[in-house]
MARTIPA-261646 format. One record per residue: x, y negated, z of N, C-alpha, C, O in turn; residue in one letter; residue number from 1. Coordinates in Angstrom, 1 decimal, padded with zeros to 4 digits, always signed. Each point is the difference from the previous one (the first is absolute). Example, Ala and Ser with C-alpha at 12.3 -4.5 7.8 and 13.67 -1.06 7.14 Angstrom:
2
nu|nv|nw|cau|cav|caw|cu|cv|cw|ou|ov|ow|aa|i
+013.2|+005.7|+007.8|-000.9|-001.2|+000.0|+000.9|-001.2|+000.0|+001.0|+000.0|+000.7|a|1 $
-001.4|-001.1|-001.4|+000.9|-001.1|+000.0|-000.8|-001.1|+000.8|+000.5|-001.1|+000.1|s|2 $
END
This chain:
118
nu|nv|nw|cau|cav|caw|cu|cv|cw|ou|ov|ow|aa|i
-006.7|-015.7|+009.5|-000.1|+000.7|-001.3|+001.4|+000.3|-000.5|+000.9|-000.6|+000.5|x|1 $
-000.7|+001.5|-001.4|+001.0|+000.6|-000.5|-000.2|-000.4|-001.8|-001.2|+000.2|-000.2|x|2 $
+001.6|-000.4|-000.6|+000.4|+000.6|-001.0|+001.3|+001.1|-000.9|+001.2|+000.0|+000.4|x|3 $
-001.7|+000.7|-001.4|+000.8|+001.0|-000.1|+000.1|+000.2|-001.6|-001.0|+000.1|-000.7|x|4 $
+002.3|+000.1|+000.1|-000.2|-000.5|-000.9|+001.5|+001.5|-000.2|+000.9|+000.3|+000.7|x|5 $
-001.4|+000.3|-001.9|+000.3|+001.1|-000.4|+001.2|+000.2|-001.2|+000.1|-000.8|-000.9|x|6 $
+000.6|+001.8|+000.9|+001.5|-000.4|-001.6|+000.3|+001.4|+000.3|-000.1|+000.6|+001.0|x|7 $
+000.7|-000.3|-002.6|+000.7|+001.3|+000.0|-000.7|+001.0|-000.7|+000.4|+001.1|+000.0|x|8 $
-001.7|-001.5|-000.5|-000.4|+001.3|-000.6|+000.1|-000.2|-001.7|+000.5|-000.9|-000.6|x|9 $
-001.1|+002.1|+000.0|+000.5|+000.2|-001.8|+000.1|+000.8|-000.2|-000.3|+000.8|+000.9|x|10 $
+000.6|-000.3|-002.0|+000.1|+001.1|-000.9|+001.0|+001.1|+000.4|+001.0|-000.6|+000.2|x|11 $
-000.7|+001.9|+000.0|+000.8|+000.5|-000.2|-000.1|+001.5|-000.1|-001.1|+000.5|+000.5|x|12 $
+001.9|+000.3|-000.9|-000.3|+001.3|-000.4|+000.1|+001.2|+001.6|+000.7|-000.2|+001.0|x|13 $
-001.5|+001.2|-001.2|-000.2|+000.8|+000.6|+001.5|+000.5|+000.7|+000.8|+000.5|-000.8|x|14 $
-000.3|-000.7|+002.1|+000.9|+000.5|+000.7|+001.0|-001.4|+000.2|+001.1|+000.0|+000.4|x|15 $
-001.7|-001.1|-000.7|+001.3|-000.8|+000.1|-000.8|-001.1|+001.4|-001.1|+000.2|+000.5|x|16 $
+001.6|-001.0|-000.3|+000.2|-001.1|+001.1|-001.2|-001.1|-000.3|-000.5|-000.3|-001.1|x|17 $
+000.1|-000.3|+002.4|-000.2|-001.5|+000.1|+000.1|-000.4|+001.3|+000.0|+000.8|+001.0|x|18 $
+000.2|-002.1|-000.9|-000.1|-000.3|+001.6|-000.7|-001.2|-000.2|+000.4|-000.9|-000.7|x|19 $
-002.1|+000.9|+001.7|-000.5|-001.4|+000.0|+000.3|-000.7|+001.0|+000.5|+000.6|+001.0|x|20 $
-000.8|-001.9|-001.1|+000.2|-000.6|+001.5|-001.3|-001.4|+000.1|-000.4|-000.7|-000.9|x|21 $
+000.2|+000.8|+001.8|-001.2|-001.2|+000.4|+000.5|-001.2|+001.3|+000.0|+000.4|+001.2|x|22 $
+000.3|-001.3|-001.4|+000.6|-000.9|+000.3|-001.5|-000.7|+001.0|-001.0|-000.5|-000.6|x|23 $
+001.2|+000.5|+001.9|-001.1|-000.7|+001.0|+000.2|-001.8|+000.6|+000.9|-000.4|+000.8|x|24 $
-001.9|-000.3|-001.2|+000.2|-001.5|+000.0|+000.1|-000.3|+001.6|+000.1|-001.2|+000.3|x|25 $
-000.1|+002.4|+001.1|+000.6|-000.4|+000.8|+000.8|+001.2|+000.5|+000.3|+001.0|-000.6|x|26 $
+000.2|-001.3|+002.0|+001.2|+000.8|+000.3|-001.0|+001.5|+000.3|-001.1|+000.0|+000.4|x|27 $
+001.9|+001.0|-000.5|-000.6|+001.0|-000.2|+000.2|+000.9|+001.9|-000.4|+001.1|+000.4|x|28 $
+001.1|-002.1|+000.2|+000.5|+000.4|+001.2|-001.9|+000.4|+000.7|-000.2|+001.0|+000.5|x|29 $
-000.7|-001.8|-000.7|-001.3|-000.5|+000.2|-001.2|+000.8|-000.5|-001.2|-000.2|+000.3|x|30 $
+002.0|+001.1|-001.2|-001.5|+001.0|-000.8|+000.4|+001.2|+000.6|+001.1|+000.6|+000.0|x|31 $
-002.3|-000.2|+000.6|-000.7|+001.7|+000.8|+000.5|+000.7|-001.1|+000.7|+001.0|+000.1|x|32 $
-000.9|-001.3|-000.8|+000.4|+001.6|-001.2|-000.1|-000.5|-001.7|-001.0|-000.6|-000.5|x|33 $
+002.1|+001.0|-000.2|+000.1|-000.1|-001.7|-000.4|+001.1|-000.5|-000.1|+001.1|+000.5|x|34 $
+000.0|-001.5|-001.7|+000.4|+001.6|-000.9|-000.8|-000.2|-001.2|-000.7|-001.0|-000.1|x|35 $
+001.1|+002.2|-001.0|-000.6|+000.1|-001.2|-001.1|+000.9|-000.2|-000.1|+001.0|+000.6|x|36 $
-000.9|-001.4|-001.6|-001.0|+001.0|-000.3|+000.0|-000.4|-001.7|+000.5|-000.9|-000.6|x|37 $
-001.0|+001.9|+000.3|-000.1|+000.4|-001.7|-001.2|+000.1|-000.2|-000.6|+000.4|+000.9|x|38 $
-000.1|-000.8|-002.2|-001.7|+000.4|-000.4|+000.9|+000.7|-001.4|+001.1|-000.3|-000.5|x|39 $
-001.9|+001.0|+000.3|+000.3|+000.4|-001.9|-001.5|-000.2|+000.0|-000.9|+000.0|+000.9|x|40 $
+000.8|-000.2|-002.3|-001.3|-000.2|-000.7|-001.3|+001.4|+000.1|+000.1|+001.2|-000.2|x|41 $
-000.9|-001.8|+000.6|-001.2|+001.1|+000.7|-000.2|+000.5|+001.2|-001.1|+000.1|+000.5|x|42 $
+002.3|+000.2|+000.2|+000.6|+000.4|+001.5|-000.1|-001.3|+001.0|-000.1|-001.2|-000.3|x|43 $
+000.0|+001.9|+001.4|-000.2|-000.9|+001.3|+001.8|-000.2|+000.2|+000.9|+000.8|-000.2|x|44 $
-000.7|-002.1|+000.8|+000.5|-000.6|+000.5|+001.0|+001.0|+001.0|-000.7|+000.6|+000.9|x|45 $
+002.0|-000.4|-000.8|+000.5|+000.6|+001.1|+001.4|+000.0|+000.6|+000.9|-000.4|-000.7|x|46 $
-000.7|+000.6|+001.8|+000.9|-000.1|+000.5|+001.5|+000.4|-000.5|+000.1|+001.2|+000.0|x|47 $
+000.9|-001.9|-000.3|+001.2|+000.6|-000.6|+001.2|+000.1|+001.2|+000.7|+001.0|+000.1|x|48 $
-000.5|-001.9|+000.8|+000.5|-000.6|+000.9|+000.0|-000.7|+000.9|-000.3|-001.1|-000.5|x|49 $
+000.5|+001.1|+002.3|-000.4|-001.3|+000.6|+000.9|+000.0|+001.4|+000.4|+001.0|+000.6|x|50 $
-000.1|-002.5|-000.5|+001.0|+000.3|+000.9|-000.4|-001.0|+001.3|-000.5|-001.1|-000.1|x|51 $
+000.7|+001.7|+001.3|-000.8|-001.2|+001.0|+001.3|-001.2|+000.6|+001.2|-000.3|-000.3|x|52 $
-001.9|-000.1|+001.3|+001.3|-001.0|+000.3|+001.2|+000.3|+000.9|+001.0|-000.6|+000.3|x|53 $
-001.8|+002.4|+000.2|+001.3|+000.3|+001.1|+000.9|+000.8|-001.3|+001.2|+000.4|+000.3|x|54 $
-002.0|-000.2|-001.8|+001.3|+000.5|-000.8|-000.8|+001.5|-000.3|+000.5|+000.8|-000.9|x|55 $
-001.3|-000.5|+001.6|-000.4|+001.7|-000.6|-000.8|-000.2|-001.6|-000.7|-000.8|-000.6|x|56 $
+001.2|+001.5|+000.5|-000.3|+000.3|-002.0|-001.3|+001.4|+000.3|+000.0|+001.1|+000.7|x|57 $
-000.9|-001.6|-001.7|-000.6|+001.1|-000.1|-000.2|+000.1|-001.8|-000.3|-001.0|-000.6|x|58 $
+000.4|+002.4|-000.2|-000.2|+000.2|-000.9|-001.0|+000.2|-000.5|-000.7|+000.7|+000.7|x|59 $
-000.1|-001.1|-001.9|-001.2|+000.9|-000.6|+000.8|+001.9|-000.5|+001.0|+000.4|+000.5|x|60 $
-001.7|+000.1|-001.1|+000.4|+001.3|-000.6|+000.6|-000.2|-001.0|+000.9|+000.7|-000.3|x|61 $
-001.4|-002.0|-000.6|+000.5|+000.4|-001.3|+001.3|-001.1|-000.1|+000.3|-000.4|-001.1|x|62 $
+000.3|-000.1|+002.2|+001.2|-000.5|-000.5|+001.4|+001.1|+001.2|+001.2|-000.2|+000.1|x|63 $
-002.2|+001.2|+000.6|+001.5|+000.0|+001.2|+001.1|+000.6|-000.8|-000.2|+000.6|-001.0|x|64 $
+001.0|-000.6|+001.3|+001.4|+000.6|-000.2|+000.8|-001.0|-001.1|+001.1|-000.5|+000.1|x|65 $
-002.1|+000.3|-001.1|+000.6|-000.8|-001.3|-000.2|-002.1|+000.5|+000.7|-000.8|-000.6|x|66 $
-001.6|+000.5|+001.6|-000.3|-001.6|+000.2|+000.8|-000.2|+001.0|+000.2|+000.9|+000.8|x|67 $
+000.5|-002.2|-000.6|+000.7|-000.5|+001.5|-000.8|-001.1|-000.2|-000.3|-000.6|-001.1|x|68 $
-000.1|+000.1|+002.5|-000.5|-001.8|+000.3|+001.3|+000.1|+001.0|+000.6|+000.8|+000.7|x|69 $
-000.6|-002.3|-001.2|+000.7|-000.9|+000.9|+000.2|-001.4|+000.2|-000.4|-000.6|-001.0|x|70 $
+000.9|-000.3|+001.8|-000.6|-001.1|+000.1|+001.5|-000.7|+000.7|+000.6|+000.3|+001.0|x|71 $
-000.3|-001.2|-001.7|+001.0|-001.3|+000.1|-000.9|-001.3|+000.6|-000.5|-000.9|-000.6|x|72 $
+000.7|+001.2|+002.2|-000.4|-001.1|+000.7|+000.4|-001.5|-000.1|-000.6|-001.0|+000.3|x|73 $
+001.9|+001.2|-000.9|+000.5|-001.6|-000.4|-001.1|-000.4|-001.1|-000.8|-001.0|+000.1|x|74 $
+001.0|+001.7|-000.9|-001.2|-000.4|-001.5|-001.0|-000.1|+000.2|-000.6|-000.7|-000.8|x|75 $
+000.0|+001.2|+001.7|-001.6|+000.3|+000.2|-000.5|+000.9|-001.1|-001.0|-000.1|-000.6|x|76 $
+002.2|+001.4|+000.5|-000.5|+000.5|-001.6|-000.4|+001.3|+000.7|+000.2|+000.1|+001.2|x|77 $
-001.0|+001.0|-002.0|-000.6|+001.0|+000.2|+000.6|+000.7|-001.2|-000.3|-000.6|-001.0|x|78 $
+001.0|+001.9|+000.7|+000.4|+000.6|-001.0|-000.3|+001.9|-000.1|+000.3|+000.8|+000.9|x|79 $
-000.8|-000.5|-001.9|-000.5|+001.0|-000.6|+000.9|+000.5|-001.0|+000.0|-000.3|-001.2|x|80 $
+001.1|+001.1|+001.9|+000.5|+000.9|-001.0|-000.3|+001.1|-000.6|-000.3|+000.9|+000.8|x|81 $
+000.2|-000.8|-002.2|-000.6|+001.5|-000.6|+000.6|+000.7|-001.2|+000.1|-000.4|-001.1|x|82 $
+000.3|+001.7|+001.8|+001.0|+000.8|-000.8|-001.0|+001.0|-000.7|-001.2|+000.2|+000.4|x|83 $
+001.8|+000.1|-001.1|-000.7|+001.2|-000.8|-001.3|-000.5|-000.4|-001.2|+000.5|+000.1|x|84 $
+001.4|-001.3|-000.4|-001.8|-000.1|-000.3|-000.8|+000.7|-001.4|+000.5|+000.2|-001.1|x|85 $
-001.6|+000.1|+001.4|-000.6|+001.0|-000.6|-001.2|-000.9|-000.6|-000.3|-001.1|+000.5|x|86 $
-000.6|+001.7|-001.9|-001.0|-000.8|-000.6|-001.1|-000.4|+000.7|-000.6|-001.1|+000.0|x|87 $
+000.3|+002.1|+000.6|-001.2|-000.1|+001.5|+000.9|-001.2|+000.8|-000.9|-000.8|+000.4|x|88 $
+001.7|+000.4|-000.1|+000.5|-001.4|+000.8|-000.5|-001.0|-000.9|+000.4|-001.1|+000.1|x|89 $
-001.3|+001.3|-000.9|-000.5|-001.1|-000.7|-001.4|-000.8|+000.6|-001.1|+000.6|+000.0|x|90 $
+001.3|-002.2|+000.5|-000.8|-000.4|+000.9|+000.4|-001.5|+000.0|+001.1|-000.5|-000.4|x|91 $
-002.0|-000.1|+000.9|+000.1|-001.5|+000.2|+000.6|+000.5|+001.7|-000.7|+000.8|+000.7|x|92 $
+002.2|-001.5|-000.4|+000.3|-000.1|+001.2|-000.5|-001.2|+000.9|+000.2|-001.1|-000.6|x|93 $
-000.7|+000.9|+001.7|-000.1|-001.1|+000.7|+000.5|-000.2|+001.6|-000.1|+000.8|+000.9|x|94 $
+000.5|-001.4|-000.9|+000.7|-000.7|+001.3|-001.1|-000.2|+000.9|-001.0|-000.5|-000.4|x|95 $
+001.2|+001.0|+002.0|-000.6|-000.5|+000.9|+000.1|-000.1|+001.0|+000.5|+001.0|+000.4|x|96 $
-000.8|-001.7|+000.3|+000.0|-001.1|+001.5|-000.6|+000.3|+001.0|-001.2|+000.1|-000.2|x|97 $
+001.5|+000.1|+001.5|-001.5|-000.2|+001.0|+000.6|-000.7|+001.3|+001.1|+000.4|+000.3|x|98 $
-001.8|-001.1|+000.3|+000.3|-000.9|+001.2|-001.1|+000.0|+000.3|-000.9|-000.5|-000.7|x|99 $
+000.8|+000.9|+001.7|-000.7|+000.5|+001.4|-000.7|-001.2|+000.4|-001.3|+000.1|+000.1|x|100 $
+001.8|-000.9|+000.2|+000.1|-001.5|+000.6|-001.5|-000.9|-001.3|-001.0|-000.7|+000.3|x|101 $
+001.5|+001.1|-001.2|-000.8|-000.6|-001.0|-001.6|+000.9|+000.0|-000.4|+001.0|+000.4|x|102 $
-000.4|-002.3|-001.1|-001.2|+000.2|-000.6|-000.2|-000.5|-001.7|+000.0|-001.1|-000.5|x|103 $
-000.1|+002.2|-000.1|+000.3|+001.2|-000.3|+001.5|+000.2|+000.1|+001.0|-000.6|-000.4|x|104 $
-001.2|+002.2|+001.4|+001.6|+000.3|-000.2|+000.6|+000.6|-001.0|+001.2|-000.1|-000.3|x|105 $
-001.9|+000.5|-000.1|+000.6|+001.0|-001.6|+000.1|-001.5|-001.6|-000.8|-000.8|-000.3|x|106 $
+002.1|+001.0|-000.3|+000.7|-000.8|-001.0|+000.1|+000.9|-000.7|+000.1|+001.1|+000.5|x|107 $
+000.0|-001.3|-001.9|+000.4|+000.9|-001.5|+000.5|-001.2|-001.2|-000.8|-000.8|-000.4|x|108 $
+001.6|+000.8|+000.1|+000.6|-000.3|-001.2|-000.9|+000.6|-001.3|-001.0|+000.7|+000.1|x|109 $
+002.0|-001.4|-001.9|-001.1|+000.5|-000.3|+000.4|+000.5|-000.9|-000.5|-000.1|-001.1|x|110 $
+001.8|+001.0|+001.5|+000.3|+001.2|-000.7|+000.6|+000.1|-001.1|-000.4|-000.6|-001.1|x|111 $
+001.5|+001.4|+001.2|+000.8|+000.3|-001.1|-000.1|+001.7|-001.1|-000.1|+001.1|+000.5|x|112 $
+000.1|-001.5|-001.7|-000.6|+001.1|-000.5|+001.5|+001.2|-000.5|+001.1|-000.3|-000.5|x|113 $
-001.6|+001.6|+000.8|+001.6|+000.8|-000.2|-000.8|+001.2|-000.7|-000.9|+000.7|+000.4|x|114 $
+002.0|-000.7|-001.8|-000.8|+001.0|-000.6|+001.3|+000.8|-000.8|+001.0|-000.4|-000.5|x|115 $
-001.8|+001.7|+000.8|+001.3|+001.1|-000.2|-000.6|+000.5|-001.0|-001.2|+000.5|-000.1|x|116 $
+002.3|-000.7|-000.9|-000.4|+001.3|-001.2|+000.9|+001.3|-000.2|+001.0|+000.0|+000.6|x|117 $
-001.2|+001.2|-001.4|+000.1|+001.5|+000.1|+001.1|-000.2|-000.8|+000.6|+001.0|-000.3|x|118 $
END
């Protein structure tokens, strides 16, 4: 099992910065793939960013150009940079895990809330 445990989210105004990070209780050399997903209130759950273990990043729509993931294998950290953020970036962020190897492979943290105002 994995736990995942999420930091970096909050308040801030339309066009400016945050960067989250989710810190994994084992070495991250060992997880198939990370990444972030966002829910906002009412909406399904979705993909923001995901990165596997040979390192390919795949984007959702609504973060490309403005989200970077990246991952500090010393730390076992997972990080979500976000520029420009817009009020629609308003969402509970969550961290997540999958190892192949495992039953259940899929892990989720339990999310950091980032809320942009106008």
């Amino acid at each position: 099992q994995v736990q995942l445990v999420e930091s970096g989210g909050g308040l801030v105004q339309a066009g400016g910065s945050l960067r989250l990070s989710c810190v994994a209780s084992r070495s991250i050399f060992g997880i198939n793939a990370m990444g972030w997903y966002r829910q906002a209130p009412g909406k399904k759950r979705e993909l923001v960013a995901l990165v596997t273990l040979s390192g390919t990043t795949t984007y959702g729509d609504s973060g490309k150009d403005r989200f970077t993931i990246s991952r500090d294998k010393a730390k076992n950290t997972l990080y979500l940079q976000m520029n420009s953020l817009k009020p629609e970036d308003t969402a509970l962020y969550y961290c997540y895990a999958q190892i192949l190897r495992f039953t259940p492979p899929d892990y989720w943290g339990q999310g950091t809330q980032v809320t942009v105002s106008s």
